[in-house]
ZAMARGU-4260 file (C-alpha; in steps of 0.2 Angstrom, whole numbers, plus 5000, padded with zeros to 4 digits):
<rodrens>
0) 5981/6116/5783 | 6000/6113/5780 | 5999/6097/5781 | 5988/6092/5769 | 6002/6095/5756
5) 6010/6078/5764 | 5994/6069/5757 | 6001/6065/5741 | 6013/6053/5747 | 6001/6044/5758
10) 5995/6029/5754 | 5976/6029/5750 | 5968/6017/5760 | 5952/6009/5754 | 5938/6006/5768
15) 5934/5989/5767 | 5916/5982/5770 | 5923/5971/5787 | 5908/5961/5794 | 5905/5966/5814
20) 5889/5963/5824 | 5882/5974/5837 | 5871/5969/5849 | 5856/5978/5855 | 5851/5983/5868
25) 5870/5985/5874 | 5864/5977/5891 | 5861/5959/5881 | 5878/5956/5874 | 5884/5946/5892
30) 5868/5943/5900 | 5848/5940/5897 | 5842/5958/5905 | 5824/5947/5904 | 5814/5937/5891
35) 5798/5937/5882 | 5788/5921/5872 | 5778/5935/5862 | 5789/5938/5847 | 5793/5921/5838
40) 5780/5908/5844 | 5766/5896/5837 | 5753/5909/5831 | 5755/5923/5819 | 5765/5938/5824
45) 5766/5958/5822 | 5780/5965/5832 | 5787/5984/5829 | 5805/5988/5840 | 5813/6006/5839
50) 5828/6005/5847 | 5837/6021/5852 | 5852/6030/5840 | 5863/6028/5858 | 5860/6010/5860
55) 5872/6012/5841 | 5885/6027/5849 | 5886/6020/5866 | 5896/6004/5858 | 5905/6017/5846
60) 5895/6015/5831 | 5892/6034/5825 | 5893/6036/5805 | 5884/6026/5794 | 5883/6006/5793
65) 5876/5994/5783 | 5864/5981/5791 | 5864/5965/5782 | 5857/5952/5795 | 5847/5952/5810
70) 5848/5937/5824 | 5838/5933/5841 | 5844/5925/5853 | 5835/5909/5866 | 5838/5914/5884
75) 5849/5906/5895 | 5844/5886/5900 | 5830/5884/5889 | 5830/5869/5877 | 5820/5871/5865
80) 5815/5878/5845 | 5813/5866/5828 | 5802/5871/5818 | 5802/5881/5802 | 5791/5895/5798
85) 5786/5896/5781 | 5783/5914/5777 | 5793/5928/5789 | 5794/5948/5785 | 5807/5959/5789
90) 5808/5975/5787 | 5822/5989/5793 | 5820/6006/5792 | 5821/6023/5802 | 5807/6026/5816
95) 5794/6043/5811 | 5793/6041/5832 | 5806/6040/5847 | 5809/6025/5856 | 5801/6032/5872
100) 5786/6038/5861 | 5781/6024/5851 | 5764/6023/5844 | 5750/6011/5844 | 5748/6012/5827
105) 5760/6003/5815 | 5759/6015/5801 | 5763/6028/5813 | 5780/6024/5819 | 5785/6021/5801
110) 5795/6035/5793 | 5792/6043/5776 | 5807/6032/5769 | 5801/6017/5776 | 5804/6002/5764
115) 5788/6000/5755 | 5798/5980/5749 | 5801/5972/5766 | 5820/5967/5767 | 5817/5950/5768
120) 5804/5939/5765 | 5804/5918/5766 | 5805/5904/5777 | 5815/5905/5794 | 5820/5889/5801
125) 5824/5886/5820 | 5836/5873/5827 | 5836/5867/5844 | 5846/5876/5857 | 5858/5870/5866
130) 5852/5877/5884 | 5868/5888/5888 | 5873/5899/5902 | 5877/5912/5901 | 5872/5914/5886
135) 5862/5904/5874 | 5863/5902/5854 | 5857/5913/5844 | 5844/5902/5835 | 5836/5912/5824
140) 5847/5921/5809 | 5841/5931/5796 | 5851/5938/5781 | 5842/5952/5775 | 5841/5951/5754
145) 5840/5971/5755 | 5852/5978/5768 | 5848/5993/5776 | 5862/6007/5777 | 5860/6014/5794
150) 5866/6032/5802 | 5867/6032/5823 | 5873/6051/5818 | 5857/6059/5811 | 5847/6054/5830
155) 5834/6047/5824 | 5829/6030/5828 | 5830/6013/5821 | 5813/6001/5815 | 5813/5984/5814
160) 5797/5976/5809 | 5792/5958/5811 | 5778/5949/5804 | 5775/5933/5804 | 5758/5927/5794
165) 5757/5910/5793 | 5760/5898/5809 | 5775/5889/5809 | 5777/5870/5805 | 5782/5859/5814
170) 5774/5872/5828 | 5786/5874/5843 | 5783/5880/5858 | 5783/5899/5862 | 5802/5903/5860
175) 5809/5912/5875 | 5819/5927/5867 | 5831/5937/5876 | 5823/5956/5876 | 5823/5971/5887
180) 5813/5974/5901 | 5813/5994/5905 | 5811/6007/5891 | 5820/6019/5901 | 5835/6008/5905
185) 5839/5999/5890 | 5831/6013/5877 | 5820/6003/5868 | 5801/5998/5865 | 5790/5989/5855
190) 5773/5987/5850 | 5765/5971/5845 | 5749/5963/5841 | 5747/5941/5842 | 5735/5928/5835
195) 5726/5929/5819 | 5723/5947/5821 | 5740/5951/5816 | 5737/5947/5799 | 5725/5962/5799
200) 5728/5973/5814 | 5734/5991/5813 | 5737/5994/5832 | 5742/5984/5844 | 5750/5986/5861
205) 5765/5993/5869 | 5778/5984/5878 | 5796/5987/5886 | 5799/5971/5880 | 5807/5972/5865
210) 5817/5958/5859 | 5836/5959/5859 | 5843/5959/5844 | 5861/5956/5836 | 5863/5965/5821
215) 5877/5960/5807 | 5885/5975/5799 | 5899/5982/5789 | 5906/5999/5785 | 5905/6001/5767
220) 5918/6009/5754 | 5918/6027/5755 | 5910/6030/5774 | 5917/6047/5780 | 5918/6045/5798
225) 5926/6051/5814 | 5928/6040/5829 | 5934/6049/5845 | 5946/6039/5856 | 5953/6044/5874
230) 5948/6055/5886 | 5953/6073/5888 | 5957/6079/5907 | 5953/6083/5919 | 5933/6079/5926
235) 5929/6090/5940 | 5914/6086/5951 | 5905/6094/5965 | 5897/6077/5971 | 5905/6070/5985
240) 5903/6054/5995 | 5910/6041/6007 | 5905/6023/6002 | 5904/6011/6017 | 5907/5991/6011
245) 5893/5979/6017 | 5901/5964/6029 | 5882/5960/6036 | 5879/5957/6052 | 5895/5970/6053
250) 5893/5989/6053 | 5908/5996/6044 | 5906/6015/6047 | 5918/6025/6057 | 5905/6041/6058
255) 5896/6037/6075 | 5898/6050/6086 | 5906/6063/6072 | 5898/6077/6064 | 5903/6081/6047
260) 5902/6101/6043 | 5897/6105/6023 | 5900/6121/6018 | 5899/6130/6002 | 5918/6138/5995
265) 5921/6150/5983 | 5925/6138/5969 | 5907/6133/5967 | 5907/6117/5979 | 5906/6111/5994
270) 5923/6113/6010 | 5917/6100/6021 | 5928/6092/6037 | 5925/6078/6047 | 5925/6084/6068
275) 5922/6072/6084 | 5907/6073/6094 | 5889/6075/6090 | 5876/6086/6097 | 5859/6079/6091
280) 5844/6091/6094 | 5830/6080/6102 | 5814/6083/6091 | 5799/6091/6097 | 5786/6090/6086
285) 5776/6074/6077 | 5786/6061/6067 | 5784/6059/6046 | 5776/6039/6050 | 5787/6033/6037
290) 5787/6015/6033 | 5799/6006/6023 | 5805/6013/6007 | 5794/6030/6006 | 5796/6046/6003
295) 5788/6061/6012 | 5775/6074/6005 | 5783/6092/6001 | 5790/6100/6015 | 5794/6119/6014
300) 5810/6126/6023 | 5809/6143/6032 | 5822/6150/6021 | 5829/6146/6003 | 5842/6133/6006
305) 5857/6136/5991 | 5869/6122/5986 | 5881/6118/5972 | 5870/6120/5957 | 5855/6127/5963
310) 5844/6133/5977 | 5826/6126/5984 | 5813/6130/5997 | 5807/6112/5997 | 5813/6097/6000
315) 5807/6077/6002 | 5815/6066/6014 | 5816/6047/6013 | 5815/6035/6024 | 5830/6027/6019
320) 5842/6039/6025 | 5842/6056/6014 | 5835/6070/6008 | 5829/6077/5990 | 5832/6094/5985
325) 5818/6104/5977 | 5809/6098/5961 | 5792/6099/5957 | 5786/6082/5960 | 5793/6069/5974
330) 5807/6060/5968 | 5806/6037/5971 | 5815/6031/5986 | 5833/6027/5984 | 5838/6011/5997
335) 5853/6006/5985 | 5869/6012/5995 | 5879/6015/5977 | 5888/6028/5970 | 5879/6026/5953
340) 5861/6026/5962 | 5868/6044/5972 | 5875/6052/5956 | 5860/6046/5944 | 5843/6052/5954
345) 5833/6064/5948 | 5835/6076/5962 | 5850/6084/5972 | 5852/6074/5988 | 5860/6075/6004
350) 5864/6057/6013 | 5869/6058/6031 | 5865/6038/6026 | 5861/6029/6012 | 5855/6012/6016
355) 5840/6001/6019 | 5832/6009/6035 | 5815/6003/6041 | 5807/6016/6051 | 5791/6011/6059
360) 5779/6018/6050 | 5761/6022/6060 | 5770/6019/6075 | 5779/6035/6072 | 5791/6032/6088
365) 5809/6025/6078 | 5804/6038/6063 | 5810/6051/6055 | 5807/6072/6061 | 5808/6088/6052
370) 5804/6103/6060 | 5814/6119/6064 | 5827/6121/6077 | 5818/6126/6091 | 5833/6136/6100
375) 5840/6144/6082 | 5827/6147/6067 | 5839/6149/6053 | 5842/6129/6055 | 5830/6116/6050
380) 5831/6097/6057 | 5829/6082/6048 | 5830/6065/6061 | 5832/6048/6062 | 5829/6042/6078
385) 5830/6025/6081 | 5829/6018/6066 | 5834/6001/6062 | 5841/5994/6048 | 5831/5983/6036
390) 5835/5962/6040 | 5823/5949/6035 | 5825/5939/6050 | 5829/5954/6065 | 5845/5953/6075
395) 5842/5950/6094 | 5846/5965/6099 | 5843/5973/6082 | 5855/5988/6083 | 5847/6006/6079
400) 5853/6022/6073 | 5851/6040/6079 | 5857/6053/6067 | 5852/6072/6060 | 5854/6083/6044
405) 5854/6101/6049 | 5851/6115/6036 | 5859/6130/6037 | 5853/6145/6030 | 5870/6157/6026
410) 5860/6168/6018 | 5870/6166/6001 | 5885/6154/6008 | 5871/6141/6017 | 5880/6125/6025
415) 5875/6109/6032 | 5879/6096/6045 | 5879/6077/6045 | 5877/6074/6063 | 5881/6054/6072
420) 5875/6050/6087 | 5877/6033/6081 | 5876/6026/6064 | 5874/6007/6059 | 5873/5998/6042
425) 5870/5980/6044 | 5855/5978/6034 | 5854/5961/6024 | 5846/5967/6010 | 5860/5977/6003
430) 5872/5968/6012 | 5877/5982/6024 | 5882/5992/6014 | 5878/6011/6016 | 5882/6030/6009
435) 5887/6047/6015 | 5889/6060/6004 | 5881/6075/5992 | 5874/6073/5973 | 5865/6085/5962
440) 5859/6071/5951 | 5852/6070/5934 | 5870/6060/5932 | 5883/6071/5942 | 5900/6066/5938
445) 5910/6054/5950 | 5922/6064/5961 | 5926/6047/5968 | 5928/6040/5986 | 5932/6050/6000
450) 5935/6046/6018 | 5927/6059/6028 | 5936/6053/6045 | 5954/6056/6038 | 5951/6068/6023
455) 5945/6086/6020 | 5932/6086/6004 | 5935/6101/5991 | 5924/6099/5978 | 5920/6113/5962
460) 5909/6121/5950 | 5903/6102/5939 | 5913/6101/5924 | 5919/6091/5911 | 5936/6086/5902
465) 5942/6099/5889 | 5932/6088/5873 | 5934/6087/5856 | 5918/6083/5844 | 5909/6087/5829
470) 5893/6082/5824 | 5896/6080/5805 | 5906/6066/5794 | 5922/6071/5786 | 5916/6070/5768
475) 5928/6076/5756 | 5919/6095/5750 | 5909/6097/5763 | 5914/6110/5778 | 5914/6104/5797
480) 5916/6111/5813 | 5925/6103/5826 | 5921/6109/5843 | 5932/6112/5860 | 5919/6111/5875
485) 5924/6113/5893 | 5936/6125/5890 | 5942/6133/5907 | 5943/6150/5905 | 5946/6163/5887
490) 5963/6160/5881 | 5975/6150/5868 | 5968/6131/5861 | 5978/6123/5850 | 5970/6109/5839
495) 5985/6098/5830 | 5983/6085/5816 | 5992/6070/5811 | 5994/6057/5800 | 6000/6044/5816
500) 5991/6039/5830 | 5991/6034/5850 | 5976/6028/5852 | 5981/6020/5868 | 5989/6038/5874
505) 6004/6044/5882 | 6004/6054/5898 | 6009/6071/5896 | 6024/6067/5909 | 6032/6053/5901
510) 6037/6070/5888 | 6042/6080/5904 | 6027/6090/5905 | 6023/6091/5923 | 6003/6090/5918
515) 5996/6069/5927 | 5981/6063/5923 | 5983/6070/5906 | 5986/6061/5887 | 5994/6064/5871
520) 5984/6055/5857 | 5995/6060/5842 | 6015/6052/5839 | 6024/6065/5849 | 6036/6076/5844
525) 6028/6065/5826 | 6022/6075/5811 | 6010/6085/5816 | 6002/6103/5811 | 5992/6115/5821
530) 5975/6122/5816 | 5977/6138/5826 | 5981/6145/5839 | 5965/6147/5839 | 5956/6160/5854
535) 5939/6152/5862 | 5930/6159/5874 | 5923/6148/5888 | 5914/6135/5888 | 5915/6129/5872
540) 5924/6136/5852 | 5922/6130/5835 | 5934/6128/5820 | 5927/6126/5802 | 5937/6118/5790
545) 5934/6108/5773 | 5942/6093/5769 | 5948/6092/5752 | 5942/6081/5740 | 5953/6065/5730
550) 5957/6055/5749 | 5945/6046/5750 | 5951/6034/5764 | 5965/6044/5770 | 5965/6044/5792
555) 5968/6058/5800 | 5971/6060/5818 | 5966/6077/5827 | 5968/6081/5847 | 5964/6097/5855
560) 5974/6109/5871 | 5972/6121/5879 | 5984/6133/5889 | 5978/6138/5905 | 5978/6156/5907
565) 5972/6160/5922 | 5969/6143/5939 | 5982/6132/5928 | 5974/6116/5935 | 5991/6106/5935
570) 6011/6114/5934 | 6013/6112/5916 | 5999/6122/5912 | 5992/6112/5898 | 5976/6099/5897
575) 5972/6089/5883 | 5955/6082/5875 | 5952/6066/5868 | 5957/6061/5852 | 5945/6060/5834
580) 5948/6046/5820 | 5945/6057/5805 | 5942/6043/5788 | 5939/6054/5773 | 5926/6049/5763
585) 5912/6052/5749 | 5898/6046/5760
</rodrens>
């Protein structure tokens, strides 16, 4: 690399051990997700937490720090701790098991490096809180005697083990500490045992309860690390949705008495345009008898129904307004009209209308039908029919809704239609709100807001912005491979280096490319130097390289490009990755 001749006149810098804190999980740095009285309390205490390498990443932690102190937190309002406890154990260390595995045996989510020394043991002394809102104080603060050097990077997950063997004096009441409450959410669990028997136990019992914790850290002399910054362009999603606003007791949708026509396009997404009038087929057979928030059994199409990013002969349908596509189990009803909720489920959907529905259930008169088009058997019907929307207190008239999903079977280039006979949100559970749209789940990429009535949706194959990583440290010796992923299509990718930074970024236009939405994150035109050109096929391309050693806290600053040889996404035919933080170091 040319411009690593530059480096002698560059002044080292020396990483300095800055105190930070991080708090886990991420969820409890502004809130109290929930709170448990069974870590610190009156009685003696055995409580393991292994807490996920991304609850570190996603708060941009990846490369090694040093954990020196550990605090819990009251939750919000209470008043209350004093007391001391006279003998308290800590000790920090990487989990042998993942967060979502942890064991019921101690020594079994322990690691082969372990400490065998806990990293602190004494007395912990508890003031009183002050009752905050919020946020309350962090009453409990431990400085670990032996800090633990931590590595988010290497994916395995982080220990903390608290024992508390002899009750406290004076003994307060069970404290109320801030912890998680889902394992699956906040990426954390814990196992605990309480009473006497912790001074003895070797199992105990799992909970999703595992205290929030705020760790203090620094970064110490000679971390090799590389913290990206910036996002490359562009996201391309084949999601698609139209988010209605609640105004309870208002409906706000414009889609009564429209249909909306879905059909697949040649780019690997959906063409689907908004046309007036609605011709609902009348159902013929047996309603589902769905009740409130359900899903159906299984229900096998007629034919194998294709859509962007796969194809199924099965489908669920729930009560609240949409479908499930495929999968081998039945997915949980969805009655939250948000995007997130949409783009997050575990199964590809189609939502004629999202919302809090309330058919009647045993009734099975204002239900939900699926059966084939009686008149055209290369269609199959999915109704609402009469439906209402869920209220606590029923408006006088309550207001109902009559609309359809039809599949149909293309055979290869299969469409769909969202058909409105009328449509009402005004449920006062979800405030009205309600959502129209297509996901395939498992945390599709946002494609943004659409109005159906006044836009034509083009959506394409899913895919991300051109993306710069690597998944080793820069350490001074050492080779590492820097990746380009999302590449478009085989051609020319330039990676460039510098010794300045635009960590903000600078739109490629404000430099007369014609290329919006895109950034520069290196000082244009700036001293930079190429690694390259380098020829990647699609999807992704690696570049190995070796730092040399003697710069030890040197920065560097590397971006990637791509020039778009074939479907140029924007005029300039140029788009750019994020940008990576490179500091050089032994460690």
């Amino acid at each position: 690399m040319q411009a690593l001749s530059k480096l002698s006149v560059i002044l080292l810098m020396s990483a300095t051990a800055v105190a930070q804190t991080l708090v886990v999980p991420p969820a409890a740095a502004a809130g109290d997700p929930s709170w448990t009285q069974n870590i610190w309390r009156e009685v003696q205490t055995r409580n393991q937490a292994v807490y996920d390498t991304s609850t570190f990443t996603s708060q941009g932690v990846f490369s090694p720090v040093q954990i020196n102190s550990i605090e819990y937190r009251i939750g919000a309002t209470f008043v209350e701790g004093n007391g001391v406890y006279p003998n308290v154990q800590v000790s920090v260390g990487y989990a042998a098991t993942d967060y979502a595995a942890i064991d019921v045996t101690f020594a079994n989510n322990r690691s082969a490096s372990f400490p065998t020394t806990p990293n602190f043991v004494g007395p912990v002394t508890v003031g009183t809180s002050t009752g905050g809102t919020p946020i309350n104080d962090y009453l409990i603060n431990i400085p670990l005697q032996t800090p633990f050097l931590f590595d988010p990077s290497l994916g395995q997950d982080l220990l903390v083990e608290l024992y508390i063997d002899t009750v406290p004096s004076p003994a307060p009441a069970a404290l109320h500490i801030v912890s998680a409450n889902s394992i699956a959410t906040h990426k954390c669990s814990s196992v605990r045992v309480l009473f006497a028997a912790a001074t003895t136990a070797t199992t105990g019992a799992v909970s999703a309860f595992c205290p929030a914790v705020r760790f203090g850290y620094s970064i110490p002399p000679g971390v090799a690390k590389h913290d990206p910054y910036g996002t490359g362009c562009y996201t391309i999603a084949s999601s698609w949705y139209e988010a209605f606003p609640g105004a309870y007791p208002l409906s706000t949708n414009d889609l009564s008495g429209n249909t909306v026509q879905v059909f697949s396009n040649g780019s690997g997404g959906h063409t689907a345009v908004t046309v007036p009038g609605a011709t609902i087929v009348a159902p013929t057979t047996t309603g589902l008898a769905l009740g409130d928030d359900v899903v159906s059994a299984a229900i096998t199409l007629p034919f194998t129904f294709d859509y962007p990013g796969g194809s199924t002969s099965t489908i669920y349908v729930d009560s609240n307004g949409s479908i499930a596509l495929g999968g081998a189990a039945a997915p949980g009803s969805i009655n939250t009209p948000t995007a997130a909720a949409l783009l997050n489920a575990t199964h590809a959907r189609i939502c004629a209308s999202l919302q809090d529905l309330l058919p009647d259930g045993a009734t099975n008169i204002a239900n939900v039908y699926a059966e084939v088009d009686p008149s055209n058997p290369s269609v199959f019907l999915i109704t609402w029919l009469g439906v209402p929307c869920f209220q606590t207190t029923p408006s006088v008239p309550q207001l109902t809704s009559t609309f359809q999903i039809a599949l149909i079977d293309g055979g290869g280039a299969d469409a769909f239609e969202l058909r409105y006979q009328t449509l009402v949100n005004d449920s006062d559970s979800s405030g009205g709100g309600a959502l129209t749209g297509f996901s395939k789940g498992g945390g599709a990429f946002d494609g943004g807001n659409y109005d159906l009535t006044a836009s034509v949706v083009q959506t394409a194959t899913e895919l991300g912005p051109l993306t710069l990583s690597t998944s080793a440290r820069p350490i001074m010796g050492n080779p590492v491979t820097y990746t380009v992923s999302n590449i478009r299509s085989p051609g020319v990718t330039l990676m460039q280096a510098s010794f300045g930074q635009d960590l903000a970024g600078t739109p490629l236009t404000s430099y007369g490319l014609p290329a919006p939405g895109c950034s520069g994150y290196l000082p244009f035109p700036g001293s930079m130097t190429s690694f390259g050109p380098l020829v990647f096929s699609s999807p992704t391309g690696g570049f190995s390289f070796t730092w040399p050693v003697g710069y030890a806290g040197v920065q560097v600053f590397v971006q990637a490009f791509e020039l778009e040889t074939s479907n140029p996404e924007n005029p300039a035919g140029v788009i750019t990755s994020n940008g990576l933080q490179v500091l050089l170091g032994t460690l």
